[in-house]
Backbone as CSV, one residue per row, in Angstrom:
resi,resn,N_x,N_y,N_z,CA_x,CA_y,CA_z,C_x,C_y,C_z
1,UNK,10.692,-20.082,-16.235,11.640,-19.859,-15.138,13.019,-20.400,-15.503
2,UNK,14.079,-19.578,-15.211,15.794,-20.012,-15.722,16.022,-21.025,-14.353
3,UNK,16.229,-22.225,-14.602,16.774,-23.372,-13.755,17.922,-23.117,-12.886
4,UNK,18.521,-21.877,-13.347,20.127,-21.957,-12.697,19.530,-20.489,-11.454
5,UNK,18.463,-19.854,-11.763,18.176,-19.076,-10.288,17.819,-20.188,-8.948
6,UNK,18.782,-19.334,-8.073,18.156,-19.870,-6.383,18.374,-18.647,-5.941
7,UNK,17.670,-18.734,-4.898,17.241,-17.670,-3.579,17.708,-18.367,-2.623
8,UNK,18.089,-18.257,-1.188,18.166,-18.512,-0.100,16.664,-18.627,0.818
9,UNK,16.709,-19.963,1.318,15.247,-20.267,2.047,14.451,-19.000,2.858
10,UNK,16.237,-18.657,3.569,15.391,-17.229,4.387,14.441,-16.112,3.497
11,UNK,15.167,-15.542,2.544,14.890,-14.707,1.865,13.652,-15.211,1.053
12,UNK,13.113,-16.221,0.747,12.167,-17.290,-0.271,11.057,-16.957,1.317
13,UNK,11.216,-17.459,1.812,10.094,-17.393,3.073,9.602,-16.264,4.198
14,UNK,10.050,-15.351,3.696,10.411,-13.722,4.162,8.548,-13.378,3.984
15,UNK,7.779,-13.238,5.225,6.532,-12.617,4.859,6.577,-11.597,4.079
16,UNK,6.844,-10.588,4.215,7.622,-9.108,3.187,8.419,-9.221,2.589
17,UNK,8.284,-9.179,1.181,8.772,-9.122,-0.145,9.619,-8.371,-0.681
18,UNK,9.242,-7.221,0.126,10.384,-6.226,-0.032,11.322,-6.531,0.327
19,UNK,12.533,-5.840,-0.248,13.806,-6.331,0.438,14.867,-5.094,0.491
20,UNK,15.454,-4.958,1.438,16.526,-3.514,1.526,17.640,-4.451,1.987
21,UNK,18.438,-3.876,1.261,20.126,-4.814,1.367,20.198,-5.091,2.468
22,UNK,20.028,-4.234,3.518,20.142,-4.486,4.769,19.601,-5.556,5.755
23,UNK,18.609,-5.971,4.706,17.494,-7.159,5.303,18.212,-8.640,5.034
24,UNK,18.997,-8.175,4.723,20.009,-9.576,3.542,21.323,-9.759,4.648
25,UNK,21.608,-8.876,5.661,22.620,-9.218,6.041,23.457,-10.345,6.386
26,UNK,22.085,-10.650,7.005,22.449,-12.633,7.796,22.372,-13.739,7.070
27,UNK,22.311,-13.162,5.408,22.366,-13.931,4.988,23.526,-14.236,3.939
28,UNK,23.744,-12.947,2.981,25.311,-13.033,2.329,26.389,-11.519,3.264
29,UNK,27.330,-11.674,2.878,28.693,-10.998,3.397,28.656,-9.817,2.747
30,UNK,28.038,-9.714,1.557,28.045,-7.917,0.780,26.633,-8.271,-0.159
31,UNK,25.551,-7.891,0.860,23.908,-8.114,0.383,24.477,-7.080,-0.774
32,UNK,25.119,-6.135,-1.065,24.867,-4.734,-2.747,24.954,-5.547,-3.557
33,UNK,25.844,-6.353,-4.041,26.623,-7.256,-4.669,25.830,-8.617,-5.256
34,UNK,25.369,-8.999,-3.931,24.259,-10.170,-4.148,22.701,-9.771,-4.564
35,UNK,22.566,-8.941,-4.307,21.511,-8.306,-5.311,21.647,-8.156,-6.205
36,UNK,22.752,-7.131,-7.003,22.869,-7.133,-8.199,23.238,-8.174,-9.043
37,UNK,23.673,-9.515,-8.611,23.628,-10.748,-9.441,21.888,-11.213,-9.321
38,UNK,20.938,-10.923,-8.104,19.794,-11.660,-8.118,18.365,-10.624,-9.495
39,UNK,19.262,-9.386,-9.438,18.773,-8.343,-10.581,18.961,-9.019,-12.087
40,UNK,20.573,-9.283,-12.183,20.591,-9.695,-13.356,19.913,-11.079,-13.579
41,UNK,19.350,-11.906,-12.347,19.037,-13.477,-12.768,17.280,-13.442,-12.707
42,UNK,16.485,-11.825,-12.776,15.564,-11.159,-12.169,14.955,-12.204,-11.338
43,UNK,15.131,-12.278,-10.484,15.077,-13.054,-8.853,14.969,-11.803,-8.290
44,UNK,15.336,-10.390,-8.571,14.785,-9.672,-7.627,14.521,-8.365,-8.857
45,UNK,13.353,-6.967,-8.266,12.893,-6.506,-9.330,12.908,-5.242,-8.590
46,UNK,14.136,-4.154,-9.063,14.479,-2.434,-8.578,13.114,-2.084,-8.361
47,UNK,12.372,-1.830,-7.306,11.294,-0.778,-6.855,12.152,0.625,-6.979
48,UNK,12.879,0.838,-6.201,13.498,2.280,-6.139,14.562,2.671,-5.516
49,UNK,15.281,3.782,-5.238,16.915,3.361,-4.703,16.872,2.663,-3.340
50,UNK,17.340,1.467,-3.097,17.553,1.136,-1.825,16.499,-0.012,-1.538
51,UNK,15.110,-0.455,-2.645,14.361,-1.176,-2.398,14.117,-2.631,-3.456
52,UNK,13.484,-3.455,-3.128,13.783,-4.642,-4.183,12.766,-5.556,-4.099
53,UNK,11.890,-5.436,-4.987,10.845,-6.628,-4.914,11.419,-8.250,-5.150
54,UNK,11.077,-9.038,-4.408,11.153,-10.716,-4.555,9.635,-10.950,-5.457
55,UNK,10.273,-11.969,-6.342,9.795,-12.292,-7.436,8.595,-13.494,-6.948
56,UNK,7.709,-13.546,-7.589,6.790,-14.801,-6.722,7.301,-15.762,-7.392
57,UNK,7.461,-17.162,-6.635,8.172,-18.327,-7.020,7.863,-18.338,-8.839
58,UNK,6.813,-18.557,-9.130,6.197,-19.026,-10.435,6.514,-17.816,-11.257
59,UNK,7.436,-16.919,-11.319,8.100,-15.726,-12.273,9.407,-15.566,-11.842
60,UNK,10.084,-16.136,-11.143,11.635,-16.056,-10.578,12.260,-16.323,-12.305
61,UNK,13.096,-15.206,-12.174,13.589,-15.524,-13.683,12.998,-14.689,-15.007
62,UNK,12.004,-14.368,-14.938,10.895,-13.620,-15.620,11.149,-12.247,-15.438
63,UNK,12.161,-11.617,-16.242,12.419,-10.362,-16.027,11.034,-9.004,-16.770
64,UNK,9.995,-9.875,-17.213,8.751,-9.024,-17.390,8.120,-8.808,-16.044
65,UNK,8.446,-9.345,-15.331,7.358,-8.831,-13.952,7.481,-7.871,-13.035
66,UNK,6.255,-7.104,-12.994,6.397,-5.859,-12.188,5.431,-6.079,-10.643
67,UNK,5.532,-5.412,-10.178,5.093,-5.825,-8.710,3.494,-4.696,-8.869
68,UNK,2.877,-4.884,-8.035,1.628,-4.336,-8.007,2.006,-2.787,-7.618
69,UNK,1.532,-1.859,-7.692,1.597,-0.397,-7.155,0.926,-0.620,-5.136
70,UNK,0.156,-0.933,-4.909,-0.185,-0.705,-3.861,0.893,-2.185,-2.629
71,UNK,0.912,-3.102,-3.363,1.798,-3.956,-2.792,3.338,-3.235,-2.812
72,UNK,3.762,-2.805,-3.331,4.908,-1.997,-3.209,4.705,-0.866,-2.223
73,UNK,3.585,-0.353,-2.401,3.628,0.826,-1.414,3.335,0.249,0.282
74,UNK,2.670,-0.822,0.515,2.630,-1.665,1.682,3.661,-1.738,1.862
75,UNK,4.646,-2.698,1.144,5.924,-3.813,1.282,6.665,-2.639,1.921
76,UNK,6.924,-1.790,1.053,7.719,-0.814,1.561,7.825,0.124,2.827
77,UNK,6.689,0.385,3.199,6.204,1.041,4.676,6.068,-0.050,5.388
78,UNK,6.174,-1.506,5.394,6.394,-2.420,6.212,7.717,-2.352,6.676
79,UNK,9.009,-2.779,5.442,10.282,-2.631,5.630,10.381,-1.723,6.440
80,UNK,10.187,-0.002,6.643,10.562,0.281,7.300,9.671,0.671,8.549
81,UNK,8.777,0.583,9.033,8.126,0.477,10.181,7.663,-0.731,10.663
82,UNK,7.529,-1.484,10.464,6.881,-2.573,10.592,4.985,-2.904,10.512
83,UNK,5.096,-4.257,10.529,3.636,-4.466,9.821,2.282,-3.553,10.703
84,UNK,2.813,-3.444,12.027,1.588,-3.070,12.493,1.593,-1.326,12.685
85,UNK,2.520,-1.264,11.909,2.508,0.326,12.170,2.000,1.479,10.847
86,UNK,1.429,0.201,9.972,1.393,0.946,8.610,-0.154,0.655,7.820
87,UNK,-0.359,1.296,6.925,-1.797,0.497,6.383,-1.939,1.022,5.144
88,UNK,-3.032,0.815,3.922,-3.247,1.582,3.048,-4.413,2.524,3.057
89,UNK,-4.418,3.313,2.538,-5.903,3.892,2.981,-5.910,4.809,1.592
90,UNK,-6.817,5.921,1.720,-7.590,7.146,0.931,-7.775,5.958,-0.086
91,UNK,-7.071,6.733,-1.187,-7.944,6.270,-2.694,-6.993,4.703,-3.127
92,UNK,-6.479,4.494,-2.684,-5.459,2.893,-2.333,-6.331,1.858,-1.861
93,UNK,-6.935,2.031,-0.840,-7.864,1.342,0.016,-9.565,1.649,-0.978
94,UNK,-9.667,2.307,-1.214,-11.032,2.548,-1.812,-10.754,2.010,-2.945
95,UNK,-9.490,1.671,-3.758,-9.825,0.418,-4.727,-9.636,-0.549,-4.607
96,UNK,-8.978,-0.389,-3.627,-9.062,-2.046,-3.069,-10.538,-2.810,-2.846
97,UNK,-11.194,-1.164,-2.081,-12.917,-1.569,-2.210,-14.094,-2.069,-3.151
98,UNK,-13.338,-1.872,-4.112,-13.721,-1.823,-5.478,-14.989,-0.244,-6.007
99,UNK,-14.444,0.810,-5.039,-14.686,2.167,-5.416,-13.782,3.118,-6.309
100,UNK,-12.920,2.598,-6.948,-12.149,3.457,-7.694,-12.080,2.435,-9.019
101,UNK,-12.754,2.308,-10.149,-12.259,1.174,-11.121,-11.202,1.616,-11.889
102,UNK,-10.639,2.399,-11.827,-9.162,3.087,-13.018,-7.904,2.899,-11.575
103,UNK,-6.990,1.839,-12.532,-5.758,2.163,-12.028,-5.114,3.521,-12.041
104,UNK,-4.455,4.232,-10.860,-3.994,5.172,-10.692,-2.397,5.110,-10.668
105,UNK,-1.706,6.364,-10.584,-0.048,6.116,-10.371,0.370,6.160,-9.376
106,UNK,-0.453,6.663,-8.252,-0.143,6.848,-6.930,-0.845,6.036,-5.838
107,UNK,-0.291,5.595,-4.966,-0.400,4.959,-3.951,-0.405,5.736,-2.410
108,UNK,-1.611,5.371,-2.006,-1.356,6.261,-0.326,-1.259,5.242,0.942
109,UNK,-0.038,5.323,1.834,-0.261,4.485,3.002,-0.340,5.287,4.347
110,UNK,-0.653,5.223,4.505,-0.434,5.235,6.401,1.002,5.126,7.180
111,UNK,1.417,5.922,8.005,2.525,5.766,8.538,2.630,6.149,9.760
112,UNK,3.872,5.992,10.689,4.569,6.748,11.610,5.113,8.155,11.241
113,UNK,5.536,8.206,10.225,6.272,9.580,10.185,5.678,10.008,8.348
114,UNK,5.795,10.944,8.661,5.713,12.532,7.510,6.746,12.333,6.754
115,UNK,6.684,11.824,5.268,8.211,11.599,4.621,7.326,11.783,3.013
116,UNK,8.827,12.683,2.167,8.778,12.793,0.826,8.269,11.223,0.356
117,UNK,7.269,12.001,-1.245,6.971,10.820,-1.958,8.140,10.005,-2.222
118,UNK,7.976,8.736,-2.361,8.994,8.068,-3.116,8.438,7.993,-4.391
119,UNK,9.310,7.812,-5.692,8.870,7.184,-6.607,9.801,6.294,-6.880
120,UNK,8.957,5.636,-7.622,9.153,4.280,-7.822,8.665,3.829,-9.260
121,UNK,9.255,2.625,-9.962,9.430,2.140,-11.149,7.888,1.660,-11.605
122,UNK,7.097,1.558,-10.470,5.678,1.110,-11.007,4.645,2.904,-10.541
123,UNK,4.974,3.639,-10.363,4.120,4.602,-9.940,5.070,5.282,-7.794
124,UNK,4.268,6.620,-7.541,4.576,7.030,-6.468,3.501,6.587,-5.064
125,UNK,4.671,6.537,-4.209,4.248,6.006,-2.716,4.098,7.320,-2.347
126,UNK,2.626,8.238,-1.434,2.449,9.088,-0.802,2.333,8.491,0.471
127,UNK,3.570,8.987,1.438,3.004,8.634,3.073,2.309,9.323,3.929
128,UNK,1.230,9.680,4.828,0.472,10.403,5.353,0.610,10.225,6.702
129,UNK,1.200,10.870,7.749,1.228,10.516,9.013,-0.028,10.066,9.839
130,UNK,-0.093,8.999,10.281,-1.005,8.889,11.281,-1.073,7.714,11.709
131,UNK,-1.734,7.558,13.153,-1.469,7.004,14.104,-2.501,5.288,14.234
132,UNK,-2.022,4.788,13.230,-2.739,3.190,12.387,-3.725,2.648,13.907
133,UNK,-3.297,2.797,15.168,-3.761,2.078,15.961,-5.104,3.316,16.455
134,UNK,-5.365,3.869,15.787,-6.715,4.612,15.840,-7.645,4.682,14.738
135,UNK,-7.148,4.021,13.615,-7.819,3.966,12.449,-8.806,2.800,12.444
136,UNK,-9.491,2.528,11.910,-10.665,1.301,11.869,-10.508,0.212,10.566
137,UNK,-8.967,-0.854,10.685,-8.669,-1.408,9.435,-9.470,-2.489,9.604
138,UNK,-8.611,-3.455,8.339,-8.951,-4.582,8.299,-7.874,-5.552,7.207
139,UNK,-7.847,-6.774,7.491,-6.469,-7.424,6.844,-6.747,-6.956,5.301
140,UNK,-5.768,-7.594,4.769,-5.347,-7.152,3.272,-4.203,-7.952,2.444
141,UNK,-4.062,-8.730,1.849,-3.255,-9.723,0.869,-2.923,-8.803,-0.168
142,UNK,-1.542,-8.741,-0.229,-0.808,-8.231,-1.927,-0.368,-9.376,-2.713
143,UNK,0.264,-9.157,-3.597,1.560,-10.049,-3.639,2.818,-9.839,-3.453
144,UNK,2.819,-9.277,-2.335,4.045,-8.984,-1.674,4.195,-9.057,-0.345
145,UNK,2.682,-8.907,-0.110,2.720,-8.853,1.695,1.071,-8.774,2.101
146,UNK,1.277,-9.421,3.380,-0.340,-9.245,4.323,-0.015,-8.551,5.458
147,UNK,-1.041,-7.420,5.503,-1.088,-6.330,6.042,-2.386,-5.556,6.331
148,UNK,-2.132,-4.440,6.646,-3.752,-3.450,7.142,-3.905,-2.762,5.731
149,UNK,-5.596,-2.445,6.020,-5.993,-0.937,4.687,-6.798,-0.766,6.280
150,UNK,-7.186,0.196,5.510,-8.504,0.955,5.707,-10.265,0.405,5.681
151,UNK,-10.930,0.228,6.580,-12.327,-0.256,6.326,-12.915,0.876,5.436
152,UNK,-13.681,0.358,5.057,-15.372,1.292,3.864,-15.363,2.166,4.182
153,UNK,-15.868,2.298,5.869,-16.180,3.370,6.582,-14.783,4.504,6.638
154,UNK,-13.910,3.845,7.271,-12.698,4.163,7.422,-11.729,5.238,6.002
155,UNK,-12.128,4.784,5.187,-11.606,4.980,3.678,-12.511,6.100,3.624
156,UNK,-13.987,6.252,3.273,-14.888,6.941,3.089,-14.792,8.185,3.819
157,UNK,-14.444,8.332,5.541,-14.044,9.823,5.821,-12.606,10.240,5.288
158,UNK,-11.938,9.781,5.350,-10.855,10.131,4.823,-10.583,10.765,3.445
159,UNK,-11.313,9.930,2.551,-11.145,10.512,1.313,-12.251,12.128,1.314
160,UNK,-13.239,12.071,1.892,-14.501,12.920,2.167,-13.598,14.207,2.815
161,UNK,-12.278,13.911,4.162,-11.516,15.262,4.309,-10.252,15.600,3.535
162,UNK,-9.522,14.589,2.928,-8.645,14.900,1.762,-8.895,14.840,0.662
163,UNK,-9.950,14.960,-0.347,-10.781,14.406,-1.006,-9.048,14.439,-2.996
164,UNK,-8.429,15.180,-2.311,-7.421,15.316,-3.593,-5.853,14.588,-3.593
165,UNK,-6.362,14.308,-1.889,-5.261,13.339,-1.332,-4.595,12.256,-2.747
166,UNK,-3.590,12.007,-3.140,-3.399,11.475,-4.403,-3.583,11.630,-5.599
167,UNK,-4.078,13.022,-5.568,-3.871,13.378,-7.562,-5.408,13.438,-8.233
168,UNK,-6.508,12.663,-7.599,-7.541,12.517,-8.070,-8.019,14.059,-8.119
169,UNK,-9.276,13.965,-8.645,-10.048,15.488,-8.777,-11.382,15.254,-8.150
170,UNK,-11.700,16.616,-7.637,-13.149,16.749,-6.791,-14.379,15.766,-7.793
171,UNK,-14.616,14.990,-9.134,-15.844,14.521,-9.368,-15.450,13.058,-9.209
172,UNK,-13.831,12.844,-9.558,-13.701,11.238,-8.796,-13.820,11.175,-7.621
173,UNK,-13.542,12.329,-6.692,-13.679,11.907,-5.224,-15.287,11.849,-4.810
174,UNK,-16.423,12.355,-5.564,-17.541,11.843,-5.084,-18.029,10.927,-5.691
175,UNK,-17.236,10.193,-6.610,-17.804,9.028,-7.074,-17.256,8.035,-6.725
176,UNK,-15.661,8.366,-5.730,-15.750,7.075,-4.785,-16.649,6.833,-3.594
177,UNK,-17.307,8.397,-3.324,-17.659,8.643,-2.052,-19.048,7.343,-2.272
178,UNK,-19.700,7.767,-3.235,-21.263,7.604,-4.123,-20.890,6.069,-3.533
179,UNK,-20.087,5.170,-4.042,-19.831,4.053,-4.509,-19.200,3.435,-2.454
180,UNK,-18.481,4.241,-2.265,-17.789,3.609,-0.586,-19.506,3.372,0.528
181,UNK,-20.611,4.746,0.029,-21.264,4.570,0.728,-22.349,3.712,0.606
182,UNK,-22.328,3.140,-0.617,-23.357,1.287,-0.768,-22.788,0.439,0.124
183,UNK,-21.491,0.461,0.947,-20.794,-0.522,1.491,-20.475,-0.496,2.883
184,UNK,-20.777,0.808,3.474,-20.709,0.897,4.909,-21.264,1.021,5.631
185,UNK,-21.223,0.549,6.890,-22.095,0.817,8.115,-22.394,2.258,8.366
186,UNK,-23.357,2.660,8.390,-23.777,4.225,9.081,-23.382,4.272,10.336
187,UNK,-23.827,3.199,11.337,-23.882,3.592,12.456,-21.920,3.360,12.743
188,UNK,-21.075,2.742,11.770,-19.615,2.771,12.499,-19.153,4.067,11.533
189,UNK,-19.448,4.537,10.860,-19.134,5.841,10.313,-19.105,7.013,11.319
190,UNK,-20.774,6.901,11.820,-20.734,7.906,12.820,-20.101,7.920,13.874
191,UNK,-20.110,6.871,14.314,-18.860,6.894,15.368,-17.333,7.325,15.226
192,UNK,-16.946,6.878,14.146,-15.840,7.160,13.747,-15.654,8.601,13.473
193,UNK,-16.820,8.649,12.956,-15.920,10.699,13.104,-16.062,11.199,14.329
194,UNK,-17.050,10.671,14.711,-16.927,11.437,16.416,-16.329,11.350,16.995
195,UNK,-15.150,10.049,16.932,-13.723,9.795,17.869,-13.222,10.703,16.659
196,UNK,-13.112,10.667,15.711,-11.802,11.460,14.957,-12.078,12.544,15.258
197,UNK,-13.263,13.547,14.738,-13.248,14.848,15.034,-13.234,15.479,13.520
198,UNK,-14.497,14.688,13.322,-14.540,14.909,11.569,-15.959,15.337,11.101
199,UNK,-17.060,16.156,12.228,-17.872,16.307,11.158,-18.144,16.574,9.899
200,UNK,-17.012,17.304,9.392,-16.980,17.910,8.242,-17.179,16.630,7.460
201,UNK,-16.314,15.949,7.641,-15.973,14.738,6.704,-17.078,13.622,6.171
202,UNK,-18.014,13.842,7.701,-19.335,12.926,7.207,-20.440,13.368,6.525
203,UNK,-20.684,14.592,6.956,-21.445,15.507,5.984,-20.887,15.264,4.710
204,UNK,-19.985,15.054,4.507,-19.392,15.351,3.045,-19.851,13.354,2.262
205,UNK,-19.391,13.025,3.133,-19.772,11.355,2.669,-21.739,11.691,2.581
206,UNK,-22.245,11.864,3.207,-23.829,12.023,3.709,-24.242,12.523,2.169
207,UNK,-23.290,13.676,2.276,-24.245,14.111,0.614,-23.878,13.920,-0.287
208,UNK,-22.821,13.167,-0.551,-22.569,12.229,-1.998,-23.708,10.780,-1.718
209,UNK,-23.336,10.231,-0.588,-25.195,9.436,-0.274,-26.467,9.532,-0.317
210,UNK,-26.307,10.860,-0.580,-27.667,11.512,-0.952,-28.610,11.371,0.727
211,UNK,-27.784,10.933,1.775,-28.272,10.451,2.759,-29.214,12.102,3.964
């Protein structure tokens, strides 16, 4: 770590990591400016136009560090909706489950609104509209932020009705399915599609379960 970086307490103690100039206001007089000195002292790390990962204390200075793909794709749909309005889910959340073992380039969250991929310096953010306070999450730690995914169950229809949602192909999507369904409740599955309106979707989980 370079001795001569500081951060400001606010910005150091900021639950969300992300940072948009704009989040900086109250704290310097021209946040563009003060970023781009905290870039060059890498105290802060370009996600993508307009976004900026904070460095974890113990790499401040460490211009090798890259931020996680799915913590970026959180951090970022936090910044702009806020924490309870966002989550990770499909094939994001299913490795989080430990149903997907290959890092991927894409990231899927949950949102308020329908918006172009971003990309970004570690891989692309896909946002998927929908309405988080009907979904069936559960907490979630990055290193960037604590926030919602998706439960087993939760993850498992989803990927079962978008099954290409993120780039994957129809034999990875039943081998997350294979793998989501050692881990979930049957009986909150079924429920869950029956509020969603997903038979399709459980049938589709059912017979990668061989169930």
């Amino acid at each position: 770590m370079n001795d001569r970086v500081t951060i400001p307490t606010t910005l150091a103690r900021r639950e969300n990591k992300v940072l948009r100039p704009r989040d900086a206001g109250d704290v310097y007089a021209h946040p563009r400016s003060e970023f781009e000195r905290l870039l060059e002292q890498a105290v802060l790390s370009r996600i993508s136009t307009g976004y900026y990962a904070l460095a974890p204390m113990e790499r401040l200075g460490d211009p090798r560090w890259r931020p996680d793909l799915a913590a970026v794709a959180l951090g970022v749909a936090q910044a702009d909706y806020g924490r309870d309005a966002v989550a990770l889910m499909s094939i994001t959340a299913a490795r989080r489950h430990g149903a997907l073992p290959r890092a991927i380039g894409t990231a899927v969250v949950a949102a308020p609104k329908q918006r172009p991929v971003l990309r970004t310096n570690v891989g692309d953010v896909v946002f998927v509209k929908r309405d988080v306070r009907r979904l069936d999450l559960e907490r979630v730690e990055t290193d960037l932020t604590a926030g919602w995914m998706t439960t087993p169950e939760q993850t498992a229809l989803d990927v079962a009705a978008r099954p290409g949602l993120g780039g994957i192909d129809e034999a990875e999507a039943e081998s997350i399915l294979r793998a989501l369904a050692r881990k979930i409740d049957w009986t909150v599955t079924e429920k869950l599609a029956r509020d969603q309106h997903r038979p399709a979707a459980l049938a589709r989980v059912k017979g990668a379960a061989g169930a």
